[in-house]
MIMAR-463195 format. One record per residue: residue in one letter; residue number from 0; z, y, x of N, C-alpha, C in turn. Coordinates in steps of 0.2 Angstrom, whole numbers, padded with zeros to 4 digits. Layout:
! residues N
<a NUM <Z Y X> <Z Y X> <Z Y X>>
...
//
This chain:
! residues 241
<x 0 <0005 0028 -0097> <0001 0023 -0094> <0004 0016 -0096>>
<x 1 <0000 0011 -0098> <0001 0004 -0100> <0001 -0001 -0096>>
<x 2 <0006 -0004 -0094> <0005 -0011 -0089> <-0001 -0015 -0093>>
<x 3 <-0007 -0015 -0087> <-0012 -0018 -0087> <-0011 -0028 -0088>>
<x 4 <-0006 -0028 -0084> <-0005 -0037 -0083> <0004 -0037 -0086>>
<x 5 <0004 -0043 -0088> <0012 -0043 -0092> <0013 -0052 -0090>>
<x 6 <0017 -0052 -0085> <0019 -0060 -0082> <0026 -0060 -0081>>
<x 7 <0028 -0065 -0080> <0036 -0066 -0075> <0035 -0065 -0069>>
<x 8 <0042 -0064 -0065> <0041 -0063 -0056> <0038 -0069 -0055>>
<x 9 <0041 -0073 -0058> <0040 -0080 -0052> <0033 -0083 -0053>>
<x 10 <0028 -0078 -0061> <0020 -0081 -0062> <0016 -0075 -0056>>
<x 11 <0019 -0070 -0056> <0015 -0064 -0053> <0018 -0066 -0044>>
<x 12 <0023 -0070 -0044> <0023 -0072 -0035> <0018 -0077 -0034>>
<x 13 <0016 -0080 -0040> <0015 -0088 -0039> <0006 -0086 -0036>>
<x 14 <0005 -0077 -0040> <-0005 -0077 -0042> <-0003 -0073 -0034>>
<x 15 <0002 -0070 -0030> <0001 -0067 -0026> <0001 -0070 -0020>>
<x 16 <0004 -0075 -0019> <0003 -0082 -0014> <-0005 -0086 -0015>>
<x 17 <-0005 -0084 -0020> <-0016 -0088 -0021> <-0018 -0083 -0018>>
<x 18 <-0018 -0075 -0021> <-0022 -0071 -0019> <-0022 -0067 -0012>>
<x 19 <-0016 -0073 -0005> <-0015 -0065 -0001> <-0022 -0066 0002>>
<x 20 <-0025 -0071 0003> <-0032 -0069 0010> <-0035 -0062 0007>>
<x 21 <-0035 -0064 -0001> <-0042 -0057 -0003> <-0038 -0052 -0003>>
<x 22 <-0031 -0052 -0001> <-0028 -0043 -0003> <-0028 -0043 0007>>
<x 23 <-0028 -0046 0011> <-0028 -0045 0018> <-0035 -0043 0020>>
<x 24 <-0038 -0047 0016> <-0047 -0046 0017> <-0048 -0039 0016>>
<x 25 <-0049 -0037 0010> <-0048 -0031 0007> <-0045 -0024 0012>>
<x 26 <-0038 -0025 0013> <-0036 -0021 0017> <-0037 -0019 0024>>
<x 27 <-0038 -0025 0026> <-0042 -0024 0031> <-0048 -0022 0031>>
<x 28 <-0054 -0021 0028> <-0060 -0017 0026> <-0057 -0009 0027>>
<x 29 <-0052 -0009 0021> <-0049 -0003 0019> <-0049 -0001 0025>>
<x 30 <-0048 -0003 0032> <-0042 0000 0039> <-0052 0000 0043>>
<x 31 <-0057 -0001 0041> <-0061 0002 0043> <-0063 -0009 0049>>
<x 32 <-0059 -0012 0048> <-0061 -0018 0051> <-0066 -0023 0046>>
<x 33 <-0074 -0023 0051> <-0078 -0025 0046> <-0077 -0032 0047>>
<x 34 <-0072 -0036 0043> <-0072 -0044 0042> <-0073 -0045 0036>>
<x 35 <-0077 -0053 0036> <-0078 -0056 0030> <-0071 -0060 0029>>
<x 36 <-0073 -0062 0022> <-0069 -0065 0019> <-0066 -0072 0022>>
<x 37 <-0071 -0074 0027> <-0071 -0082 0029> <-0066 -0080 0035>>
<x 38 <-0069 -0074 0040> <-0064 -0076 0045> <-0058 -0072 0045>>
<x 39 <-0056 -0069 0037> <-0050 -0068 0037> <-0044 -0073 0036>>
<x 40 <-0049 -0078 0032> <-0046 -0085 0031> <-0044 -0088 0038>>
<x 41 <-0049 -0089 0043> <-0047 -0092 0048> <-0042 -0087 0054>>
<x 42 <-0043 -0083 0054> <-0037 -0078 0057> <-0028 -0080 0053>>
<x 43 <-0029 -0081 0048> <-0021 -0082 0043> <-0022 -0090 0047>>
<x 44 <-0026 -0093 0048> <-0023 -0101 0048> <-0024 -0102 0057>>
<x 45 <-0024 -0097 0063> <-0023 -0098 0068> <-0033 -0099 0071>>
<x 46 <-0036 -0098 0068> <-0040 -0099 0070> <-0044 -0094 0075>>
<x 47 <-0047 -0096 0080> <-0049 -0089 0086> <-0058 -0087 0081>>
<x 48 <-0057 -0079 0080> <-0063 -0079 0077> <-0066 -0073 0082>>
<x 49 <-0072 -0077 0085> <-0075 -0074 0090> <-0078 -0067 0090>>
<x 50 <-0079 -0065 0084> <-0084 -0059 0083> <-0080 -0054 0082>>
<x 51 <-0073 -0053 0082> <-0068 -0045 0083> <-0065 -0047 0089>>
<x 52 <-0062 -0038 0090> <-0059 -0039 0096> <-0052 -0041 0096>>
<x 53 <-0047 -0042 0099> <-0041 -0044 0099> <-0036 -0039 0094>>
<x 54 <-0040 -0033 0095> <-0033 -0029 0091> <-0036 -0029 0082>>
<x 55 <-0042 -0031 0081> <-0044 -0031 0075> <-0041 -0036 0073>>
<x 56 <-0042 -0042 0074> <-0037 -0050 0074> <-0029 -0048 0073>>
<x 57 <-0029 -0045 0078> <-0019 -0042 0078> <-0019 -0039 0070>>
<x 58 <-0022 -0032 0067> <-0020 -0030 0062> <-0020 -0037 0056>>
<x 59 <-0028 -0039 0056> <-0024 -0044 0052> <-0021 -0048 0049>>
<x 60 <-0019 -0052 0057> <-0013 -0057 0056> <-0007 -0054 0054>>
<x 61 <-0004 -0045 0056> <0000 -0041 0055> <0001 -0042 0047>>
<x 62 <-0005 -0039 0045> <-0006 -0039 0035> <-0004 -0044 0033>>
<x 63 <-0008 -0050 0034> <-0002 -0059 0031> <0004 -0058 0033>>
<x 64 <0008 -0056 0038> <0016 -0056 0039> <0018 -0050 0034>>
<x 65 <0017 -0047 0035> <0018 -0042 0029> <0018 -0043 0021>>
<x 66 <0014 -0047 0021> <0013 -0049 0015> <0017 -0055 0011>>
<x 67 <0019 -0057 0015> <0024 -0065 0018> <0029 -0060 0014>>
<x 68 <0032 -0054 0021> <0038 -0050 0021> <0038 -0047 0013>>
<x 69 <0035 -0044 0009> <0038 -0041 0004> <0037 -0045 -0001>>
<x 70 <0034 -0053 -0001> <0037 -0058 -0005> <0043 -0061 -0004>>
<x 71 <0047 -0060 0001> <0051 -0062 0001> <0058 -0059 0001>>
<x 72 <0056 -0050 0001> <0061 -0046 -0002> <0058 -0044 -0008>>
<x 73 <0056 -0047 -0013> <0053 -0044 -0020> <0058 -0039 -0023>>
<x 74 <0064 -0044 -0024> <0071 -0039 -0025> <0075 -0034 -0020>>
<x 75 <0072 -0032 -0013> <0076 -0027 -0009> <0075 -0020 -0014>>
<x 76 <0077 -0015 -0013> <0077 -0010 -0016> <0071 -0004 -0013>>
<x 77 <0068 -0004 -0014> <0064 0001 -0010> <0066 0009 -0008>>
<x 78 <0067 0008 -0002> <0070 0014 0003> <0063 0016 0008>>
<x 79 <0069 0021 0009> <0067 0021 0019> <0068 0018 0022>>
<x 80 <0074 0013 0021> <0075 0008 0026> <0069 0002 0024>>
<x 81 <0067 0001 0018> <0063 -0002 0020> <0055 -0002 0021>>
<x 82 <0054 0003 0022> <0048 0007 0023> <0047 0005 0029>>
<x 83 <0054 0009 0035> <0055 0004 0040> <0053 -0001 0043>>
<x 84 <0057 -0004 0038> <0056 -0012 0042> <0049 -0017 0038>>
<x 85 <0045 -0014 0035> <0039 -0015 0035> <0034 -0013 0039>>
<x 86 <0036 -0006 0041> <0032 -0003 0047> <0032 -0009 0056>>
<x 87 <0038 -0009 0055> <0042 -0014 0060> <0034 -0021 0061>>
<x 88 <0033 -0024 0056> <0031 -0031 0054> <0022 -0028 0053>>
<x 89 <0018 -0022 0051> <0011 -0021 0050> <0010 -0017 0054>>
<x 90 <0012 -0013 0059> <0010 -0011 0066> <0012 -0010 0072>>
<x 91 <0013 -0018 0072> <0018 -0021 0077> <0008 -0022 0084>>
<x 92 <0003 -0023 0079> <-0002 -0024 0085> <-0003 -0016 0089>>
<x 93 <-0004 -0011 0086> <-0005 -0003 0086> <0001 -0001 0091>>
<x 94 <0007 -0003 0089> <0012 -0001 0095> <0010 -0004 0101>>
<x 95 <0008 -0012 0102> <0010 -0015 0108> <0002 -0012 0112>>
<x 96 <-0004 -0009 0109> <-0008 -0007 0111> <-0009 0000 0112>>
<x 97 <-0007 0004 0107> <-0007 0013 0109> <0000 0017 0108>>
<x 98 <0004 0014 0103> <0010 0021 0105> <0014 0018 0106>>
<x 99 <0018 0011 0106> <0021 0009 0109> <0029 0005 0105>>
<x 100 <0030 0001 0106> <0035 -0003 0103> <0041 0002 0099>>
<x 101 <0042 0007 0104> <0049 0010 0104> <0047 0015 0097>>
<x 102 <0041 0014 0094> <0040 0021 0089> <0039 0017 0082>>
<x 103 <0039 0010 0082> <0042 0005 0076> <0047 0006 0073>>
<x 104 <0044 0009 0065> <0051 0008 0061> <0056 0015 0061>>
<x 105 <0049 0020 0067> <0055 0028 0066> <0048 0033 0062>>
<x 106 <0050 0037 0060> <0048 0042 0057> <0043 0046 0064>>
<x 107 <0037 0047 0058> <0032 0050 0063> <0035 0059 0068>>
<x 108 <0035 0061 0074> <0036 0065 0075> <0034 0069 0080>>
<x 109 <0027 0070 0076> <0022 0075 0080> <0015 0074 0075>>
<x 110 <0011 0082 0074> <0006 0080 0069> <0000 0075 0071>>
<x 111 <-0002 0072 0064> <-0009 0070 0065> <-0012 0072 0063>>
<x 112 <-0021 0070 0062> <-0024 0073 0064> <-0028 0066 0057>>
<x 113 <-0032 0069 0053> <-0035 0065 0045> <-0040 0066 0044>>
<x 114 <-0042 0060 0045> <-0052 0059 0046> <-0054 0062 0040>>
<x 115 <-0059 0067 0041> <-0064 0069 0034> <-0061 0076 0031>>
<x 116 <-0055 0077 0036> <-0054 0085 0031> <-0048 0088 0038>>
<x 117 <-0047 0096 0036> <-0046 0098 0041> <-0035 0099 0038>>
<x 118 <-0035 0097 0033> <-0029 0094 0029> <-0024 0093 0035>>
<x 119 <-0016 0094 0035> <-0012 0089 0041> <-0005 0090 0036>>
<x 120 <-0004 0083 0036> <0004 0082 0032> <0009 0083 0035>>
<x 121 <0014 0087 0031> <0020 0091 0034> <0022 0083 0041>>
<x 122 <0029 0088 0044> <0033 0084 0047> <0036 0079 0042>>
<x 123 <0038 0074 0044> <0043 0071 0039> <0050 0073 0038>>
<x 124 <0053 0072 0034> <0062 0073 0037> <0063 0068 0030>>
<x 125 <0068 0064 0035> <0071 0060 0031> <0075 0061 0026>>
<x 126 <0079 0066 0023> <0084 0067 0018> <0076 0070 0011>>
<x 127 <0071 0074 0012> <0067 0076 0009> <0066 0068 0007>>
<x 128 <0061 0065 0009> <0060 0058 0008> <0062 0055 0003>>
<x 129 <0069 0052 0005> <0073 0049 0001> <0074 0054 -0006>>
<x 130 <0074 0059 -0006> <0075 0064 -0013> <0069 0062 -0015>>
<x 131 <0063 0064 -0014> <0057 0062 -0018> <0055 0056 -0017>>
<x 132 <0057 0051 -0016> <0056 0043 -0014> <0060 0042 -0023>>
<x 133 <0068 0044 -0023> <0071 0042 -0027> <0069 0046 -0036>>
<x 134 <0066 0050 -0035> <0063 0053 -0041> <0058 0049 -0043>>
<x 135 <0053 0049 -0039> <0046 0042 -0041> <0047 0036 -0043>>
<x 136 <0053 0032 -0039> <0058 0027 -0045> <0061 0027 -0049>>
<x 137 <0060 0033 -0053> <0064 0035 -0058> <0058 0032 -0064>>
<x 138 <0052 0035 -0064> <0045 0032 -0068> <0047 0026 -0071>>
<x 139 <0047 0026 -0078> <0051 0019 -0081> <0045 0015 -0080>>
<x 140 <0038 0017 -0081> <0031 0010 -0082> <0031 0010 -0075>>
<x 141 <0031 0003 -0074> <0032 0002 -0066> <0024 0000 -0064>>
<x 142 <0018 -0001 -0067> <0012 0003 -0066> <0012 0009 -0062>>
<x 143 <0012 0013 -0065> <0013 0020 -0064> <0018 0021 -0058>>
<x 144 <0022 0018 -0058> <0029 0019 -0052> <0027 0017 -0047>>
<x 145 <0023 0011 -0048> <0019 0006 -0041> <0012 0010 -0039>>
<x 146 <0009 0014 -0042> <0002 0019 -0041> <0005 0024 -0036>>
<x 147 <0011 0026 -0040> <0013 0034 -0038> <0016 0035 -0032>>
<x 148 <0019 0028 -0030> <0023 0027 -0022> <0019 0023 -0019>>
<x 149 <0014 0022 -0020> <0009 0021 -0014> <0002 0027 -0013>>
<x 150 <0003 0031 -0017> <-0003 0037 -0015> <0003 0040 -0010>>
<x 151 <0010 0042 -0015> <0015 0046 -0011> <0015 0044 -0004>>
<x 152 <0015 0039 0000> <0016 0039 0006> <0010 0036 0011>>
<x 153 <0004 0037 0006> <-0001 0039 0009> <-0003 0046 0009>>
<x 154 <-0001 0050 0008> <0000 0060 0010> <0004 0060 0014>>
<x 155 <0011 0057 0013> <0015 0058 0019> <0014 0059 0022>>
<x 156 <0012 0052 0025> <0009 0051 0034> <0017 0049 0037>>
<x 157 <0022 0046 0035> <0028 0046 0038> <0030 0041 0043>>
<x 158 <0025 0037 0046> <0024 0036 0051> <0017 0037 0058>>
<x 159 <0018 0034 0062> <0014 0036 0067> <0008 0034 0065>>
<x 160 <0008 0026 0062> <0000 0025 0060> <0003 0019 0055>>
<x 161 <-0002 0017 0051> <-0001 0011 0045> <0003 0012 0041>>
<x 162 <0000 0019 0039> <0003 0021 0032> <-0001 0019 0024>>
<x 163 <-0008 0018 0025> <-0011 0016 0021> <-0010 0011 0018>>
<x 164 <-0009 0006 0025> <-0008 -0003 0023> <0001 -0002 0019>>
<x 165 <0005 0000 0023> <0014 0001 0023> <0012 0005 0013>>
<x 166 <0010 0008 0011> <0007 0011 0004> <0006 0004 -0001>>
<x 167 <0001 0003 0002> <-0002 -0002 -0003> <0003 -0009 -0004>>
<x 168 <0005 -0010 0001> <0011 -0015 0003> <0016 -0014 -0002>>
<x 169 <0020 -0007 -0002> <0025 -0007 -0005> <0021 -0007 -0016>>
<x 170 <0017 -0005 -0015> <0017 -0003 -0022> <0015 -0010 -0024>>
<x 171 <0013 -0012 -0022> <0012 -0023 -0023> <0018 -0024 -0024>>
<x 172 <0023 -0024 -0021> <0031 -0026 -0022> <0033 -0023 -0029>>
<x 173 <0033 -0019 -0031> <0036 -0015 -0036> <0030 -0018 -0042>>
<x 174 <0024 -0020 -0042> <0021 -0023 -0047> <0024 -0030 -0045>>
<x 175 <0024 -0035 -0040> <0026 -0041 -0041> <0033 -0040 -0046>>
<x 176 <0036 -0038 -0042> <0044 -0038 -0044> <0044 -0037 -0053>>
<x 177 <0039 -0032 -0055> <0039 -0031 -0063> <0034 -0035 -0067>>
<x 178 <0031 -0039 -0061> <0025 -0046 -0066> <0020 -0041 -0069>>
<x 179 <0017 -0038 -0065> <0013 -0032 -0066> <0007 -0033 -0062>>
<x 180 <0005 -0037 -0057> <-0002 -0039 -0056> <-0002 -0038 -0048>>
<x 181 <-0007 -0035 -0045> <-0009 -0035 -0039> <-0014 -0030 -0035>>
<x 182 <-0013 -0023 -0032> <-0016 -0020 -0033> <-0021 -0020 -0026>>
<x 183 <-0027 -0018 -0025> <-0033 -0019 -0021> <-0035 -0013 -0021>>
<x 184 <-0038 -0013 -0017> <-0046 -0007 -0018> <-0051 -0011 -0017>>
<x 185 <-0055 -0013 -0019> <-0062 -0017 -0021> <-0066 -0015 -0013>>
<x 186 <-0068 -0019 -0009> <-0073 -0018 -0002> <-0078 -0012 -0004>>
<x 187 <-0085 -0016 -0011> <-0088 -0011 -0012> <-0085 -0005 -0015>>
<x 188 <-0082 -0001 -0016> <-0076 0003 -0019> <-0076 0007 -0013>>
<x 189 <-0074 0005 -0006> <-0070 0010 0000> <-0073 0016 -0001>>
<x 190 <-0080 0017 -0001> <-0080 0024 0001> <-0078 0029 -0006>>
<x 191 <-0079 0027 -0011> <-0076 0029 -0017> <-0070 0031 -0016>>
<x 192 <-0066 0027 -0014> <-0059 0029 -0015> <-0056 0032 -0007>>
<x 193 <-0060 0032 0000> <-0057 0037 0004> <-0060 0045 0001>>
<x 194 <-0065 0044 -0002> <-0067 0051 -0004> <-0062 0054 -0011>>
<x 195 <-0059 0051 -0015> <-0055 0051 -0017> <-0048 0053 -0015>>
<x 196 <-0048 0049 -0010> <-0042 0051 -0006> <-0040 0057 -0001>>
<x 197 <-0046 0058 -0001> <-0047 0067 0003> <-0044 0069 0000>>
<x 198 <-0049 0071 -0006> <-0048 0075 -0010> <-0040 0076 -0014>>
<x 199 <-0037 0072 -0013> <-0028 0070 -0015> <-0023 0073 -0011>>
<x 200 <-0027 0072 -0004> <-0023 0074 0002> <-0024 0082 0003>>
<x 201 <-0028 0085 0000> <-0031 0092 0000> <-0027 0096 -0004>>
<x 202 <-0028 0095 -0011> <-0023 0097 -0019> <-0017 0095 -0017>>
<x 203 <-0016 0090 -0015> <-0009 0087 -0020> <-0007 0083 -0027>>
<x 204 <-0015 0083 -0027> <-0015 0081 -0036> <-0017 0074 -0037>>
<x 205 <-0013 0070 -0040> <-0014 0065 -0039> <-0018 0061 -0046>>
<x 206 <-0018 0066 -0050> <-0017 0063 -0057> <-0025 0061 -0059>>
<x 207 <-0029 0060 -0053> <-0037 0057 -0057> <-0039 0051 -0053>>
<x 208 <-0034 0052 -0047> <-0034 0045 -0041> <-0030 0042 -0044>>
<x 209 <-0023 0043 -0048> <-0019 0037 -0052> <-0025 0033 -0056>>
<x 210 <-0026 0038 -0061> <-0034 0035 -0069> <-0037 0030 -0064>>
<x 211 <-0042 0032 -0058> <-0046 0029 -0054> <-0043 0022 -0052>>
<x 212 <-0036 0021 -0050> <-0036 0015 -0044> <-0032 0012 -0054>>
<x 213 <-0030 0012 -0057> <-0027 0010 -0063> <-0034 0008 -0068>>
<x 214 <-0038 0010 -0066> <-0047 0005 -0069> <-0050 0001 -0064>>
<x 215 <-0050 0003 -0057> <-0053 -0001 -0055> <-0049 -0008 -0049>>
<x 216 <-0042 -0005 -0049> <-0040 -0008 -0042> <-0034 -0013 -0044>>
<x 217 <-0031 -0011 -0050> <-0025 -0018 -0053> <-0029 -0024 -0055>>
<x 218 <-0026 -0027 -0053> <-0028 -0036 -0057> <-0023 -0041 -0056>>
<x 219 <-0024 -0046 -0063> <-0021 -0050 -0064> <-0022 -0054 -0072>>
<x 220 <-0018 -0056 -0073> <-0017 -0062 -0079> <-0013 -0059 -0082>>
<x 221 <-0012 -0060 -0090> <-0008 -0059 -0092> <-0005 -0066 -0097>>
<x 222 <0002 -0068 -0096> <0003 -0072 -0098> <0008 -0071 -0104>>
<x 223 <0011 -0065 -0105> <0012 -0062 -0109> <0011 -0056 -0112>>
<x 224 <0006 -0055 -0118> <0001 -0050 -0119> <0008 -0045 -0120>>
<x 225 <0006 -0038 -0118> <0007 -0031 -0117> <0010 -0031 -0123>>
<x 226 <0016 -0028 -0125> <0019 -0026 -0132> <0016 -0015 -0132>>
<x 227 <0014 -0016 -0138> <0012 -0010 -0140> <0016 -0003 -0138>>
<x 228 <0015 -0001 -0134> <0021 0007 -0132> <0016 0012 -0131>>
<x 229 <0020 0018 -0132> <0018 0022 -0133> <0014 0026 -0124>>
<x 230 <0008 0029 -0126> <0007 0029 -0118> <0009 0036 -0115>>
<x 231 <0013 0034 -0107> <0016 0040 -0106> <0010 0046 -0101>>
<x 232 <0011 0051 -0101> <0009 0056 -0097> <0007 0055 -0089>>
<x 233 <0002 0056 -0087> <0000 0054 -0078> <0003 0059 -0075>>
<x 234 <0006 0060 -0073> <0009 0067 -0069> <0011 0064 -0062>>
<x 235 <0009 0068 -0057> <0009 0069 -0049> <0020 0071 -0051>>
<x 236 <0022 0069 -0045> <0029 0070 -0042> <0029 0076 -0041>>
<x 237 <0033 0080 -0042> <0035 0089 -0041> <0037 0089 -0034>>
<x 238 <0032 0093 -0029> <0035 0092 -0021> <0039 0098 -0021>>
<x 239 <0041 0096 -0017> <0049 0100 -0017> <0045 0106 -0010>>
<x 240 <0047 0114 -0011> <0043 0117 -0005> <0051 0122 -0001>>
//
């Protein structure tokens, strides 16, 4: 796989601070919150927007703090710990409304339950994680290493809820940080890509939803064209059983 977008940090921070409303817009479509692009804009600038409810508002505003948050840890090292305290900062509205403050930032501990198929992701355990967290950053095309930790911890399920957003979130950091673009799922796209996502969540096979969101879902500028490399193999993470 071949970096789509080839920039410095500080040109790919510079496109990601223009583009956060459309990646909040976006995501929040993605979270099933039908906002337009205008009242996303006025929800980031404080503005009361009367046609959602409060907690749809809350996610959000959550998303722009979030999005604030991993441009400003561009170089923290991606962990659990900061998985964490991501989680801390994107369903911080979903705690203070259904499960509750105290389950921010911990690992999920009880099954859920995954709209569209009768699928359920193991428990979590923290030392497995970290082992297969730390393999996926091994992926020397940080392309590919930013696709592959953002489906990975949308299977997991490793927290209680805003794993999709906490996903996309993180693999955005690992493209900023390598000047590698900004990645989305396109509005018109959604049902494409949850139906895709089923079907990932089912197998375990990742390797036609990488192809997929690697044509339609990365964007950016390239202000230094791509040096010719050899292109590497799509391969899904080896779960550990």
């Amino acid at each position: 796989m071949k970096n789509k977008f080839v920039m410095s940090q500080k040109e790919n921070i510079f496109l990601a601070k223009r583009l956060m409303v459309d990646v909040v817009y976006k995501s929040a479509n993605l979270e099933g919150i039908e906002i337009t692009f205008a009242n996303t804009v006025d929800i980031l600038n404080y503005v009361n927007v009367g046609n959602l409810k409060p907690s749809e508002i809350g996610k959000v505003f959550d998303l722009g703090n979030a999005w604030r948050f991993i441009l400003q840890k561009i170089d923290a090292p991606v962990d659990l710990a900061f998985l964490q305290e991501l989680h801390e900062i994107i369903a911080k509205t979903e705690a203070g409304m259904d499960f509750g403050y105290s389950q921010l930032g911990r690992l999920r501990n009880h099954d859920v339950l995954i709209s569209g198929t009768s699928w359920r992701p193991e428990m979590p355990d923290a030392e497995k994680l970290h082992t297969e967290l730390q393999e996926i950053l091994k992926i020397s095309n940080a392309t590919e290493r930013a696709i592959t930790v953002t489906l990975w911890i949308m299977r997991k399920q490793i927290f209680i809820d805003g794993n999709k957003r906490i996903a996309t979130m993180t693999g955005n950091k690992i493209l900023i940080q390598n000047g590698n673009g900004i990645l989305s799922v396109p509005v018109e796209l959604d049902g494409t890509f949850k139906t895709m996502l089923i079907k990932y969540y089912e197998t375990g096979d990742m390797r036609q939803l990488k192809e997929w969101i690697y044509d339609n879902c990365i964007d950016g500028i390239n202000t230094n064209p791509p040096k010719e490399i050899e292109e590497e193999s799509i391969t899904a993470p080896r779960q550990r059983r």
